[in-house]
Residue frames as a rotation matrix with the C-alpha (Angstrom) as fourth column:
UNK 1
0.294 -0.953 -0.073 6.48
-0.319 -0.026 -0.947 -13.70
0.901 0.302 -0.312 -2.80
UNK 2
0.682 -0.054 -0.729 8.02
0.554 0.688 0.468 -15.77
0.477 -0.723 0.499 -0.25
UNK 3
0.875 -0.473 0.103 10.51
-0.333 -0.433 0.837 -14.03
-0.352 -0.767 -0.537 2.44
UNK 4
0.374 -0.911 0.172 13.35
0.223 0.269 0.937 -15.86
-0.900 -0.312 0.304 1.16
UNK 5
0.258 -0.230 0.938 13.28
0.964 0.119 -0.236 -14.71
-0.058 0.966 0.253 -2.43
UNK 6
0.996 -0.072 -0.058 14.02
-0.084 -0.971 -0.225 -11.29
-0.040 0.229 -0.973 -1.52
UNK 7
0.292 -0.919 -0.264 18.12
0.654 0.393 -0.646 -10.99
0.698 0.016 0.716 -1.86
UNK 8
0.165 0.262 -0.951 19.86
0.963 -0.250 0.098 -8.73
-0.212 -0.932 -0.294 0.87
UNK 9
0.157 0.380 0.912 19.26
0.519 -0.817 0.251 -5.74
0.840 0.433 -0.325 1.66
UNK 10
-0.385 -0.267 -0.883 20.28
0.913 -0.251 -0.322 -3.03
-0.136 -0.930 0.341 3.60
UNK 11
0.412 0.903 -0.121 17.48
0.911 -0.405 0.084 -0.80
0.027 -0.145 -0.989 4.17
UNK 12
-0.822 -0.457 0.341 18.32
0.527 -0.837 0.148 3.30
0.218 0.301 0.928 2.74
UNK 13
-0.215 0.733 -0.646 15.94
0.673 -0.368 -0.642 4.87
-0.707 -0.573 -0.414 5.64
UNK 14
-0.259 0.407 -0.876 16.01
-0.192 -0.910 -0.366 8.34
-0.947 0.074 0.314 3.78
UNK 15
-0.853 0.339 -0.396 15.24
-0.393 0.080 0.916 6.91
0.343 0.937 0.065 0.22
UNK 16
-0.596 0.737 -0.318 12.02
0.727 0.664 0.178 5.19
0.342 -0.125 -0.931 2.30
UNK 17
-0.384 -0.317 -0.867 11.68
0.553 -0.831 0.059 8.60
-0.739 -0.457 0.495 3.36
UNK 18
-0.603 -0.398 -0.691 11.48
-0.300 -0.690 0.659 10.00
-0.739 0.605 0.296 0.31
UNK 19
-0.750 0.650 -0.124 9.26
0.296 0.498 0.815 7.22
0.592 0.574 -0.566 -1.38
UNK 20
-0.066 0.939 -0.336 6.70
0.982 0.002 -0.187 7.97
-0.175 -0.343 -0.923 1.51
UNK 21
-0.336 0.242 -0.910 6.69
0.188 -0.930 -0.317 11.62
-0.923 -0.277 0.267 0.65
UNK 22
-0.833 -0.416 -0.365 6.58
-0.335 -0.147 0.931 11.06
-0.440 0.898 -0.017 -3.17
UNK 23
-0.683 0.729 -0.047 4.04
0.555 0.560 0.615 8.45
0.475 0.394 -0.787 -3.13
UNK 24
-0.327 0.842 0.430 1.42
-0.649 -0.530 0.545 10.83
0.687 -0.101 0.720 -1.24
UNK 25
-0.680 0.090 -0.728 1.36
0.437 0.847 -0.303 7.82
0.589 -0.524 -0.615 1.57
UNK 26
-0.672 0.540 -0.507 -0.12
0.355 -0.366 -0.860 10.48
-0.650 -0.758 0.054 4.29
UNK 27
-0.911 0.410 -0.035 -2.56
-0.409 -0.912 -0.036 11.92
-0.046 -0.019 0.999 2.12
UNK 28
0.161 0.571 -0.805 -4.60
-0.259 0.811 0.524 8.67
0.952 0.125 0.279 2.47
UNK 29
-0.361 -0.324 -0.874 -2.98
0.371 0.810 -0.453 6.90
0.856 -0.488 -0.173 5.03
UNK 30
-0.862 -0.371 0.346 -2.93
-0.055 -0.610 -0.791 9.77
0.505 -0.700 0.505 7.67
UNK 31
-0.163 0.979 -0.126 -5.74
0.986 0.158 -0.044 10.09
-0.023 -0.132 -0.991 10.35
UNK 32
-0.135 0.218 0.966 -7.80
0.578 -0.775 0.256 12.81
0.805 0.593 -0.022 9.15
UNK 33
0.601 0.125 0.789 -7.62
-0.086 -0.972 0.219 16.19
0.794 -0.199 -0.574 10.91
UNK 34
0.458 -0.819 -0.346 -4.28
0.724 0.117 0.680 14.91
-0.516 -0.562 0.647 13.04
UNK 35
0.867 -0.459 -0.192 -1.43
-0.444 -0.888 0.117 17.78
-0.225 -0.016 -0.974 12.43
UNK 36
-0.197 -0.773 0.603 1.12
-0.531 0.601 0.597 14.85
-0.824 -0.203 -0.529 12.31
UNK 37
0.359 0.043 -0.932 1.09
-0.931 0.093 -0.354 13.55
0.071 0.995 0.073 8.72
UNK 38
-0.512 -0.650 -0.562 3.39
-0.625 0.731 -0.275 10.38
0.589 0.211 -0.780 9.90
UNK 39
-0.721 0.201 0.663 0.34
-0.594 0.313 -0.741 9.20
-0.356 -0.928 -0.106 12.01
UNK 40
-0.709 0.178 -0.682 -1.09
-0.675 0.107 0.730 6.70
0.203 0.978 0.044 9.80
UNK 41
-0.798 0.264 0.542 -3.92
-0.197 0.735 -0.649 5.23
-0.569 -0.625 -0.534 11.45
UNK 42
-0.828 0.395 0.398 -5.98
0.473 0.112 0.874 5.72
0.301 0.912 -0.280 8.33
UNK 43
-0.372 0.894 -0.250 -9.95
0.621 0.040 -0.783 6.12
-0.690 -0.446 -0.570 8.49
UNK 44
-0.889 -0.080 -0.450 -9.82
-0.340 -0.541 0.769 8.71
-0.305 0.837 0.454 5.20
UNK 45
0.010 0.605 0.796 -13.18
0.456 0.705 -0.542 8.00
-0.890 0.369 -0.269 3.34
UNK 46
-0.798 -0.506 -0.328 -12.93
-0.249 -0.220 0.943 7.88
-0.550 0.834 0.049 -0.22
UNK 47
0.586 0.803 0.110 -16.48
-0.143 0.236 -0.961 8.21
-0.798 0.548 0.253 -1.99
UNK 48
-0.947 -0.210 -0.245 -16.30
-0.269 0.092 0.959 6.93
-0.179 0.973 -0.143 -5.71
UNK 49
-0.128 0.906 -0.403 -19.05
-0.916 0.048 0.398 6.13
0.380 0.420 0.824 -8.14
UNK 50
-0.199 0.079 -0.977 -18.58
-0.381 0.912 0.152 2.47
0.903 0.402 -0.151 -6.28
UNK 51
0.667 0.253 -0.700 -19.16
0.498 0.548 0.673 3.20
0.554 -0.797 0.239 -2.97
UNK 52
0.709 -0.417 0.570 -17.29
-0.692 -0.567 0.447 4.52
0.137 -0.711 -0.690 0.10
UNK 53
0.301 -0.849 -0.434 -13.42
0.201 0.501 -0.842 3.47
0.932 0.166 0.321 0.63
UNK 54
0.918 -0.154 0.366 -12.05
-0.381 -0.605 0.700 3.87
0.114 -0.782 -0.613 4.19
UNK 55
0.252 -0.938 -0.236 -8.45
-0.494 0.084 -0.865 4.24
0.832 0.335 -0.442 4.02
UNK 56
0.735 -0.126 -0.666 -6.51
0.545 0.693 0.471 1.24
0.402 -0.710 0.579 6.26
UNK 57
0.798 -0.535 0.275 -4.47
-0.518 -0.378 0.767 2.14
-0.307 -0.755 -0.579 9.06
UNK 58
0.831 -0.538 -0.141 -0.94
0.354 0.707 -0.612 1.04
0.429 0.459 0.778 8.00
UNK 59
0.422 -0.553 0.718 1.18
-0.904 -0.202 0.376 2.20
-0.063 -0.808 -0.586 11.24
UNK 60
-0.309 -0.951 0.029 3.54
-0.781 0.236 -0.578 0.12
0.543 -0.201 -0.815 12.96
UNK 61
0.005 0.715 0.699 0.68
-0.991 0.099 -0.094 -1.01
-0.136 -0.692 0.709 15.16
UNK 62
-0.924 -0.296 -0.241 1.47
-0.360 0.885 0.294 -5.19
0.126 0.359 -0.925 15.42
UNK 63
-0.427 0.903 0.053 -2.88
0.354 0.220 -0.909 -5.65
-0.832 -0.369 -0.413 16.76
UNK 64
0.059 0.991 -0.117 -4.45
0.140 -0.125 -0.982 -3.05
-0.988 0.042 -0.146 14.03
UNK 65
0.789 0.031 -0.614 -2.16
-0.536 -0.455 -0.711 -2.84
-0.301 0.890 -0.342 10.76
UNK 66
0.885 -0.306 -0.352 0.77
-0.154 0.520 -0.840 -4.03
0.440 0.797 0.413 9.61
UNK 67
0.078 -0.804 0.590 3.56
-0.997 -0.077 0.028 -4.00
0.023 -0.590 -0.807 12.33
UNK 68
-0.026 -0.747 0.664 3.75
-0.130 0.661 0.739 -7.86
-0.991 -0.067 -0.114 11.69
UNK 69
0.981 0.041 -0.191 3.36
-0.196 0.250 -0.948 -8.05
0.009 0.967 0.253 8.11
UNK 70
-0.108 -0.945 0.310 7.02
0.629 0.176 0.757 -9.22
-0.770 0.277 0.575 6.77
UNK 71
-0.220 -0.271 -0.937 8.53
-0.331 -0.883 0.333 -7.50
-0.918 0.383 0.105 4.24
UNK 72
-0.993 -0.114 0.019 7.58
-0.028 0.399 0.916 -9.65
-0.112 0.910 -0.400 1.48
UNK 73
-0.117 0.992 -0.042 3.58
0.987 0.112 -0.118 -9.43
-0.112 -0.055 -0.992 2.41
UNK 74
0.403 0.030 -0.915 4.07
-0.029 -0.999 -0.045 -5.46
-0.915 0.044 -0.402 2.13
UNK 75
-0.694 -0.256 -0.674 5.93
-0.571 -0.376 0.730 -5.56
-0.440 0.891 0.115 -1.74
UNK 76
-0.898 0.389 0.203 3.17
0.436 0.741 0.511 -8.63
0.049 0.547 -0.835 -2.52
UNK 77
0.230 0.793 -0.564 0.34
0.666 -0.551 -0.503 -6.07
-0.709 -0.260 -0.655 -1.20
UNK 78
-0.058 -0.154 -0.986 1.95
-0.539 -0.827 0.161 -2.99
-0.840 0.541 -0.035 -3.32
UNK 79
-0.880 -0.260 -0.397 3.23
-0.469 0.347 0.812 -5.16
-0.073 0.901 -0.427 -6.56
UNK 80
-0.777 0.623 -0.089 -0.39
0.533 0.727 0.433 -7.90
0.335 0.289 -0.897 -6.58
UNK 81
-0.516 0.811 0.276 -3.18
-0.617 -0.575 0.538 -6.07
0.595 0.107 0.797 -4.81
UNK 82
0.526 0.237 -0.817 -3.36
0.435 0.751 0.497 -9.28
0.731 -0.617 0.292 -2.29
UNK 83
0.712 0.240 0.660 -3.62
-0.648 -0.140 0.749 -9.09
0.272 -0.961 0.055 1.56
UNK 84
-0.466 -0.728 0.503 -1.47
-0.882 0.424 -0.205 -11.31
-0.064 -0.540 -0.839 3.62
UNK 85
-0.132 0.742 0.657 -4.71
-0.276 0.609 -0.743 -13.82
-0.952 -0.279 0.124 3.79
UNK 86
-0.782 -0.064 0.619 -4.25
0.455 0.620 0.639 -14.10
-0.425 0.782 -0.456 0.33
UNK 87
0.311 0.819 0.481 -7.82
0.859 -0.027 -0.511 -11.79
-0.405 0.573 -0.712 -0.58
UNK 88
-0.462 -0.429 0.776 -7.69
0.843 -0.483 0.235 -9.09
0.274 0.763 0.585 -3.03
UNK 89
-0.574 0.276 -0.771 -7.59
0.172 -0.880 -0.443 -5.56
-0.801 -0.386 0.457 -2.39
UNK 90
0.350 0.782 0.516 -9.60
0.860 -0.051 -0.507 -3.06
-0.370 0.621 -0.691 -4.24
UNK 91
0.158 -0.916 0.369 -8.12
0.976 0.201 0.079 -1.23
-0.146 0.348 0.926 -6.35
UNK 92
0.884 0.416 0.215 -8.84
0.276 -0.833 0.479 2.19
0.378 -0.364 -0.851 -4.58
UNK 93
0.378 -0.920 -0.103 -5.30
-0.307 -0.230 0.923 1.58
-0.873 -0.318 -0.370 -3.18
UNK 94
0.688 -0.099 -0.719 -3.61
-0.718 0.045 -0.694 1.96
0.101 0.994 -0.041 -6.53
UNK 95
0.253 -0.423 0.870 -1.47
0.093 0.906 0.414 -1.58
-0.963 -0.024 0.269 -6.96
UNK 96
0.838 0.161 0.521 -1.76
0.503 0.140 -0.853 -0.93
-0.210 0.977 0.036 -10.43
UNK 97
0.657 -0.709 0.257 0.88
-0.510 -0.668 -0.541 2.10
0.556 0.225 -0.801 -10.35
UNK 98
0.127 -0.930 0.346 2.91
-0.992 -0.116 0.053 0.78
-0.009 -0.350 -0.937 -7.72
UNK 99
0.879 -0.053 0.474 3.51
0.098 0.993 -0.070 -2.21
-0.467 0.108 0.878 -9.31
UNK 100
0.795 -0.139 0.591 5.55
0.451 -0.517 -0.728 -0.55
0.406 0.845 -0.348 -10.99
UNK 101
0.879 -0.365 0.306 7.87
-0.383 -0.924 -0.002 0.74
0.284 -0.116 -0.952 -8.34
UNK 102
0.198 -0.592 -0.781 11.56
-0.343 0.704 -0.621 -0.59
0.918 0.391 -0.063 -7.83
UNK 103
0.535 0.613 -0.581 11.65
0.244 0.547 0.801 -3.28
0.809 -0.570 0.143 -5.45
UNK 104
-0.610 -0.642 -0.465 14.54
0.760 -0.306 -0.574 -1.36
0.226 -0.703 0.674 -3.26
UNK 105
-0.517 0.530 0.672 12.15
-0.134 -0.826 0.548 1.24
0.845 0.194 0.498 -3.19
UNK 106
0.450 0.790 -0.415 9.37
-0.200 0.543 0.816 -0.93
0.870 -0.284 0.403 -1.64
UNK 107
0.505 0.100 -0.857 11.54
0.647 0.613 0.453 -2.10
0.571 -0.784 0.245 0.76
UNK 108
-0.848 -0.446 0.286 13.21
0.338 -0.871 -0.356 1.14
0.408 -0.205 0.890 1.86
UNK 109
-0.435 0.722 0.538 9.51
-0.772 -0.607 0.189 2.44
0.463 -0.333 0.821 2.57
UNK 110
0.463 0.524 -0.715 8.74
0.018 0.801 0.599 -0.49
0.886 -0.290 0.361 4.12
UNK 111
-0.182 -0.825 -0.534 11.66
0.975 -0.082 -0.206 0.05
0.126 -0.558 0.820 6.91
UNK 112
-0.803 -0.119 0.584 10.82
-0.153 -0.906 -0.395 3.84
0.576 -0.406 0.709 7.10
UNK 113
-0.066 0.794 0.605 7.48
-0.621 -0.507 0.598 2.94
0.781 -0.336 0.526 8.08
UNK 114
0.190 -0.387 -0.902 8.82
0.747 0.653 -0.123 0.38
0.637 -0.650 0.413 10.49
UNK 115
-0.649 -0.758 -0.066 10.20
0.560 -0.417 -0.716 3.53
0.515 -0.502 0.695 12.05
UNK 116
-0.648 0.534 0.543 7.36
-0.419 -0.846 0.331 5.65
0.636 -0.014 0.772 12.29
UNK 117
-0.669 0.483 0.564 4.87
-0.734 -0.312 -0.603 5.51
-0.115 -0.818 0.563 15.70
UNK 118
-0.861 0.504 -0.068 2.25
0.469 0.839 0.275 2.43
0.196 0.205 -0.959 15.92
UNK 119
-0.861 0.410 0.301 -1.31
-0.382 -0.912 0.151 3.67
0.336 0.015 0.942 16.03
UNK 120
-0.771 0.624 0.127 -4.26
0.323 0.555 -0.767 1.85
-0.548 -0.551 -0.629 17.71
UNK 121
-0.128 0.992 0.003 -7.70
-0.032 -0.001 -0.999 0.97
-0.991 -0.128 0.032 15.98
UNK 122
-0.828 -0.496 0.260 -8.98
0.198 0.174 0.965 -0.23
-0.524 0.850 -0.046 13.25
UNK 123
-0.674 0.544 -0.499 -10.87
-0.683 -0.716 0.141 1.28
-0.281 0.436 0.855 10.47
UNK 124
0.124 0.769 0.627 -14.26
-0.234 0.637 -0.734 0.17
-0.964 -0.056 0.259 9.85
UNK 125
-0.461 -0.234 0.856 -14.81
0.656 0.560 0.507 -2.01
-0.597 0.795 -0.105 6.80
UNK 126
-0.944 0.284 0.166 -16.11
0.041 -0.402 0.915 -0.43
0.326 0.871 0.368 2.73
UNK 127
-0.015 0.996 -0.090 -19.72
-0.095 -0.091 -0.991 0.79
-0.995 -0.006 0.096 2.43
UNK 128
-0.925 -0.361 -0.121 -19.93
-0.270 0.396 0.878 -1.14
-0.269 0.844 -0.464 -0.68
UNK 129
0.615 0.737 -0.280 -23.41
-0.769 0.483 -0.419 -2.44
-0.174 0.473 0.864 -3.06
UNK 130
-0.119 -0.037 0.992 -23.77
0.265 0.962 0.067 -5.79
-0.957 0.271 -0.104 -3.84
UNK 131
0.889 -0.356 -0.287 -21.81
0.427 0.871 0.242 -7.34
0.164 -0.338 0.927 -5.72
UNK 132
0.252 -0.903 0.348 -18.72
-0.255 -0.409 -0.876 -4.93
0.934 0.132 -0.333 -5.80
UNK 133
0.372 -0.136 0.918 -18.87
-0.920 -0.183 0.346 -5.69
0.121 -0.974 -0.193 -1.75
UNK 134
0.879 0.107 0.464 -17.71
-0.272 0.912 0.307 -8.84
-0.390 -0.396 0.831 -2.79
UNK 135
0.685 -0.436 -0.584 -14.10
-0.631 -0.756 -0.175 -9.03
-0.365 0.488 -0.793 -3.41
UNK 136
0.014 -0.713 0.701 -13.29
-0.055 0.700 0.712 -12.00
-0.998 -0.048 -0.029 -5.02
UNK 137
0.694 0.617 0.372 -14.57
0.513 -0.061 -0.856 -10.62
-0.505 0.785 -0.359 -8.00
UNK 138
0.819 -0.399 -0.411 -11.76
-0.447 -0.894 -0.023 -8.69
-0.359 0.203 -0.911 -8.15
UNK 139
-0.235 -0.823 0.517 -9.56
0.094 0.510 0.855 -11.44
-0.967 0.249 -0.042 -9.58
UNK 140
0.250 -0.127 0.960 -10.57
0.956 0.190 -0.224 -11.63
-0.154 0.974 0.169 -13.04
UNK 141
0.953 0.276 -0.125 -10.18
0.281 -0.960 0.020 -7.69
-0.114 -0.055 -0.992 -12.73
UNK 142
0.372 -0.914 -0.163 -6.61
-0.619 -0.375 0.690 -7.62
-0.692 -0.156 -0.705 -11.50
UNK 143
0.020 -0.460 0.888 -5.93
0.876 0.437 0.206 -10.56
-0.482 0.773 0.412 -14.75
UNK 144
0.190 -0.316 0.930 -6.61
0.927 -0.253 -0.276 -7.99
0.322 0.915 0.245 -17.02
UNK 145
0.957 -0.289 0.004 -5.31
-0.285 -0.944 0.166 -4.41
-0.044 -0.160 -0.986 -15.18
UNK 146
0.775 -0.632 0.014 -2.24
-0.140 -0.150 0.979 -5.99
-0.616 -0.760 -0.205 -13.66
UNK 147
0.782 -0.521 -0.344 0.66
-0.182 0.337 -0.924 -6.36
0.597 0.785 0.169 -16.13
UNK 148
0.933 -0.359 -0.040 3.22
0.249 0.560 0.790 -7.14
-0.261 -0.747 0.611 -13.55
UNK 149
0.403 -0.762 0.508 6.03
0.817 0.049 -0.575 -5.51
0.413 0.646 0.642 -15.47
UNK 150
0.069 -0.007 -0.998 8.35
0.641 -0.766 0.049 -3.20
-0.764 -0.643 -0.048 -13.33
UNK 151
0.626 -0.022 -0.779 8.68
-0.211 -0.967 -0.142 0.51
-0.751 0.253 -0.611 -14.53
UNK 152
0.001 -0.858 0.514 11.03
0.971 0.124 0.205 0.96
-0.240 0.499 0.833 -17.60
UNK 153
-0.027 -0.204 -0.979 12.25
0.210 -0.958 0.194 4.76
-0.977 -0.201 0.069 -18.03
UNK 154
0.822 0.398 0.407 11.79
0.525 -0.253 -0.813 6.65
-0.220 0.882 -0.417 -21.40
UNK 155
-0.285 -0.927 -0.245 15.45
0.783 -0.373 0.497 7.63
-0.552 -0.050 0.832 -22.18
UNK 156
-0.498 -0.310 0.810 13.83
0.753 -0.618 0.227 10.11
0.430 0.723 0.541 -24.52
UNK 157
0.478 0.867 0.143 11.64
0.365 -0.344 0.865 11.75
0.799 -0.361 -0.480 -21.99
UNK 158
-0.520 -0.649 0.556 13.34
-0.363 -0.421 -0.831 14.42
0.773 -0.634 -0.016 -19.16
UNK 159
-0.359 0.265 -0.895 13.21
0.677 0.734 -0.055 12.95
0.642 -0.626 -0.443 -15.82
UNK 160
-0.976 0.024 -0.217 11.85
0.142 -0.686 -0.714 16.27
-0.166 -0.728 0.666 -14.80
C-alpha cells in the first residue's frame, strides 16, 4: 500500500494504546525478563514443530526495527505478511488475524508505538530446516491463508 492511499488521519494515541494491550503486542514483542512490558526489543523464542521463531524487535529504534518504517509499510506488514523489502514474513507473526483489524486501528497502534522508547539490537535470525528456512515459499502459502477481507461483526453474537 502506497503512503498516499491512506486518507487522513488523526492518530487516537489511547485507542493505539488499547490495540497494543488487546493484541498481546508485549507478550512477544517485549525483551524477555525486562519488567517494562513497553520495551520491545524482541528476542522471545518461539519453538514450533517448524523450528525456532525469534520474536523481532519492533521499538522505535530507526538502526534495529522499525522507527523508519512509514505508516503504510507497518498496515502492509500486519494486513499482507510482507516486509518493507517486499519478502514474506512467516506466519508465526499472525498476519492472518490481523488482517482483519480496522485500518484506524493499525494506524492508531502504529503512532502509540511511535511513542514508546527506541531499543538497540537486533535479534538474531530463525533456526529454521531446509526448506521452511526459505521464505519465498511462503507465497503460495499466504495465496491460500490470506483472504484479505477486513473483519465483519456478527450482529447476532454479544460483543462480550
Amino acid at each position: 500500500m502506497p503512503e498516499s492511499a491512506l486518507p487522513a488521519h488523526t492518530p487516537d494515541l489511547g485507542n493505539g494504546k488499547e490495540m497494543f494491550c488487546a493484541g498481546g503486542c508485549a507478550s512477544c514483542h517485549a525483551v524477555p525478563k525486562q519488567a517494562d512490558k513497553t520495551k520491545l526489543g524482541g528476542g522471545l523464542a518461539l519453538h514450533s514443530p517448524f523450528g525456532i521463531f525469534y520474536v523481532p524487535n519492533i521499538s522505535s529504534d530507526p538502526k534495529d526495527s522499525i522507527g523508519v518504517w512509514t505508516e503504510a509499510q507497518f498496515i502492509t506488514a500486519l494486513n499482507k505478511g510482507t516486509s518493507p523489502d517486499g519478502d514474506h514474513y512467516y506466519p508465526a507473526f499472525p498476519y492472518t488475524s490481523y488482517q482483519h483489524i480496522r485500518l484506524e486501528d493499525l494506524r492508531d497502534l502504529f503512532a502509540y508505538l511511535k511513542t514508546l522508547r527506541p531499543v538497540q539490537g537486533r535479534v538474531r535470525d530463525h533456526d529454521l530446516p531446509f526448506p521452511i528456512n526459505i521464505p519465498r515459499t511462503l507465497g503460495i502459502w499466504k495465496v491460500l491463508s490470506l483472504d484479505g477481507e477486513p473483519f465483519k461483526p456478527d450482529p447476532s453474537r454479544s460483543a462480550q
